[in-house]
C-alpha positions in Angstrom: 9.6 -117.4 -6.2 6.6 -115.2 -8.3 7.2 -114.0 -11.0 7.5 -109.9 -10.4 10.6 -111.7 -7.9 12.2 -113.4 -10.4 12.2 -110.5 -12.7 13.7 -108.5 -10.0 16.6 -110.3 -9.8 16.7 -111.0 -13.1 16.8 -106.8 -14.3 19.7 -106.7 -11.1 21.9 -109.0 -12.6 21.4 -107.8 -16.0 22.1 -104.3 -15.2 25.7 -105.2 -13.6 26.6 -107.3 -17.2 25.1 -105.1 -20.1 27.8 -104.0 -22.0 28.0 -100.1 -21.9 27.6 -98.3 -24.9 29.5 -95.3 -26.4 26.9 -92.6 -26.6 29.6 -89.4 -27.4 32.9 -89.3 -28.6 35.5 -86.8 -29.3 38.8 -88.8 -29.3 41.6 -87.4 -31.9 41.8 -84.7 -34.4 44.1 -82.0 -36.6 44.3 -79.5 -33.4 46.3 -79.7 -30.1 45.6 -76.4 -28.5 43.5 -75.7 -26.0 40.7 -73.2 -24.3 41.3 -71.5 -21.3 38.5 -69.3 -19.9 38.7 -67.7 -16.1 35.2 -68.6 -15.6 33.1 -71.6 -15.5 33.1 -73.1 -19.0 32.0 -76.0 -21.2 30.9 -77.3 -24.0 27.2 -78.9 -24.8 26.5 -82.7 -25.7 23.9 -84.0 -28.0 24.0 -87.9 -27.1 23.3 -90.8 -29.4 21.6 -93.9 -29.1 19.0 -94.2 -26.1 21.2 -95.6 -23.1 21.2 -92.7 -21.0 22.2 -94.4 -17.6 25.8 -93.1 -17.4 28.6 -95.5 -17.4 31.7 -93.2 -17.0 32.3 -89.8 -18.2 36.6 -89.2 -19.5 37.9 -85.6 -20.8 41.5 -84.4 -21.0 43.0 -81.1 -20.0 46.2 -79.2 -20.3 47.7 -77.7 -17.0 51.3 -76.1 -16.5 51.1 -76.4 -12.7 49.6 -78.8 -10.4 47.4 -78.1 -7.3 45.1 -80.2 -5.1 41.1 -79.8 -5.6 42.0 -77.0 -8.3 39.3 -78.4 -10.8 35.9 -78.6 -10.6 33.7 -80.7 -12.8 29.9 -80.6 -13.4 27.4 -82.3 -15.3 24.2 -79.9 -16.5 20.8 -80.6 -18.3 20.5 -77.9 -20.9 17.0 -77.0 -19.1 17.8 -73.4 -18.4 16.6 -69.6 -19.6 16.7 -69.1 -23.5 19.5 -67.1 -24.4 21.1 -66.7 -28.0 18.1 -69.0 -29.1 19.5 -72.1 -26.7 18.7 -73.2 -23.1 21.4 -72.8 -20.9 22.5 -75.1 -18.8 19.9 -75.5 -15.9 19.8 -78.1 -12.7 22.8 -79.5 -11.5 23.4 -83.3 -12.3 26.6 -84.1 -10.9 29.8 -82.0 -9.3 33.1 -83.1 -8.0 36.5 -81.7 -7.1 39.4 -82.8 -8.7 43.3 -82.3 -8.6 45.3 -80.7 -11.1 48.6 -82.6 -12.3 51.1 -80.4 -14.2 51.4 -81.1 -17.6 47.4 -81.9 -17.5 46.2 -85.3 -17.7 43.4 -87.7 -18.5 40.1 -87.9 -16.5 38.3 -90.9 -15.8 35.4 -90.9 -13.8 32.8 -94.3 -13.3 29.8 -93.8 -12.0 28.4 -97.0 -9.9 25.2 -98.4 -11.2 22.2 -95.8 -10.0 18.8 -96.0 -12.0 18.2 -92.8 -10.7 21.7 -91.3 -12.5 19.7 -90.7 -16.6 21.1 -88.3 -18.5 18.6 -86.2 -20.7 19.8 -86.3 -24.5 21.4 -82.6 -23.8 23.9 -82.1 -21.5 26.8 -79.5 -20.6 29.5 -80.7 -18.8 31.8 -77.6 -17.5 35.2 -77.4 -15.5 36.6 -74.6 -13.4 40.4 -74.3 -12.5 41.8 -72.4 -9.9 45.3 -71.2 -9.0 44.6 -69.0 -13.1 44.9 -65.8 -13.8 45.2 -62.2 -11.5 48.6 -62.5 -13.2 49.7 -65.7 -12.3 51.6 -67.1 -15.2 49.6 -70.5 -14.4 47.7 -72.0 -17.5 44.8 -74.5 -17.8 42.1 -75.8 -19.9 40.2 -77.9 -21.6 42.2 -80.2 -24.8 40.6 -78.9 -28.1 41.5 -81.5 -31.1 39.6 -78.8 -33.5 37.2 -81.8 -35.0 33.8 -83.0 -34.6 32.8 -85.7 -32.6 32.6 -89.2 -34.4 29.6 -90.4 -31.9 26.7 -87.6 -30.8 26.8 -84.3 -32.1 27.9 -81.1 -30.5 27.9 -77.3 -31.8 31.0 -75.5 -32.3 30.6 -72.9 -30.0 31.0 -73.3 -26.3 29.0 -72.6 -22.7 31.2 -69.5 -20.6 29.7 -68.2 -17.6 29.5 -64.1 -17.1 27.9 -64.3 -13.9 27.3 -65.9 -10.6 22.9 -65.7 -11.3 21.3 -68.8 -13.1 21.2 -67.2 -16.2 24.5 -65.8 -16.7 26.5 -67.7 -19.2 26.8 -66.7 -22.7 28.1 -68.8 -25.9 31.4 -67.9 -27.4 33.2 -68.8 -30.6 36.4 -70.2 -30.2 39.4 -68.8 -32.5 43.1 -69.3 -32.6 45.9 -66.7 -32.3 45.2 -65.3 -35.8 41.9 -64.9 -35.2 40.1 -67.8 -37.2 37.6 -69.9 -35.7 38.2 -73.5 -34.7 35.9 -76.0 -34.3 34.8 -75.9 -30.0 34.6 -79.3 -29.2 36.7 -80.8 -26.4 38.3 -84.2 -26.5 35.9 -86.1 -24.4 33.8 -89.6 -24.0 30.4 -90.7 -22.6 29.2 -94.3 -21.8 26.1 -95.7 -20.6 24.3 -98.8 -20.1 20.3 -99.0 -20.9 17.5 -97.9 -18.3 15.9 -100.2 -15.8 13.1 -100.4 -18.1 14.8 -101.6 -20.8 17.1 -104.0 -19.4 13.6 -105.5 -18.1 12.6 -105.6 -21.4 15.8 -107.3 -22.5 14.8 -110.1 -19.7 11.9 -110.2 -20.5 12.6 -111.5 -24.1 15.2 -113.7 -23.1 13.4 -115.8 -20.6 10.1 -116.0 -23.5 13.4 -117.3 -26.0 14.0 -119.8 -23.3 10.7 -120.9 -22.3 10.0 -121.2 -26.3 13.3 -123.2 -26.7 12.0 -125.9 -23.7 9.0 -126.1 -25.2 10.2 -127.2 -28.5 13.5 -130.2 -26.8 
């Protein structure tokens, strides 16, 4: 076996064992309301660290009603127009459809191992319930521990679309029933695992470790 072979497999297996790395994380705070916007709506990631191949993406959400497919998840890079001095979010990463259980729930969603599946170090990540609103007395939305993440950073504002075009969403600040604002992060985690690249890298240092610790028995 040559050597670009053995590195092939090598980078393979090592990409099925690195240990995935917490790159944003909103777990717990003082707050246990929640946002609920008829629209599209979301809230914009910074991530930390540089492991940007994602692992598995987990939010929670309140719902007083359950439906089938009545939730739709997306994944954005924030490559969009300019609008209140911010890109909005642009090209589509990732969307799925998802059932609502009454009383909400927890999300968990793991991605299989794709080098092609890199996050940029912005994202927005947006849901969409149906079965609300027109004057059904159905409720959902997104968990809102009013707190800043303790990994990555996020602003406190959120993402709400206006529109159907590209360019229609707009940022809004989040207050409670008395008017004050609250802090519009949602409870939410992001994992990833390092990019082909640097997993090779990883390898690559290994096997020199090794070769340097034969030479020397």
């Amino acid at each position: 076996m040559n050597i670009k072979g053995l590195l092939g497999v090598a980078v393979l297996a090592g990409a099925s064992t690195v240990q995935a790395a917490v790159v944003y994380e909103l777990s717990s705070g003082p707050g246990n309301g929640y946002y609920q916007g008829l629209r599209e709506f979301g809230d914009e990631l910074k991530l930390a660290g540089s492991d940007r191949v994602i692992e598995s993406f987990s939010f929670d959400y309140f719902a007083n009603y359950a439906q089938a497919s009545g939730l739709t998840f997306r994944i954005y890079a924030n490559d969009g127009a300019i609008i209140s001095g911010s890109k909005v979010p642009g090209t589509l990463l990732d969307e799925r459809t998802l059932d609502v259980a009454a009383g909400g729930g927890h999300v968990a969603i793991n991605f299989p191992y794709d080098a092609a599946n890199v996050l940029p170090d912005a994202i927005t990540y947006t849901v969409a319930f149906s079965g609300i609103g027109g004057g059904s007395l159905n409720r959902a939305g997104l968990v809102l521990p009013d707190s800043s993440p303790t990994t990555g950073t996020s602003f406190d504002d959120i993402w709400q679309r206006t529109g159907t075009g590209a360019s229609d969403w707009a940022l809004i600040q989040v207050t409670d029933l008395n008017g004050v604002p609250v802090i519009a992060n949602f409870k939410a985690t992001v994992t990833a695992v390092p990019e082909p690249g640097t997993i090779a890298l990883m390898v690559v240092g290994g096997l020199g470790l090794l070769a340097f610790h034969r030479r020397r028995a």
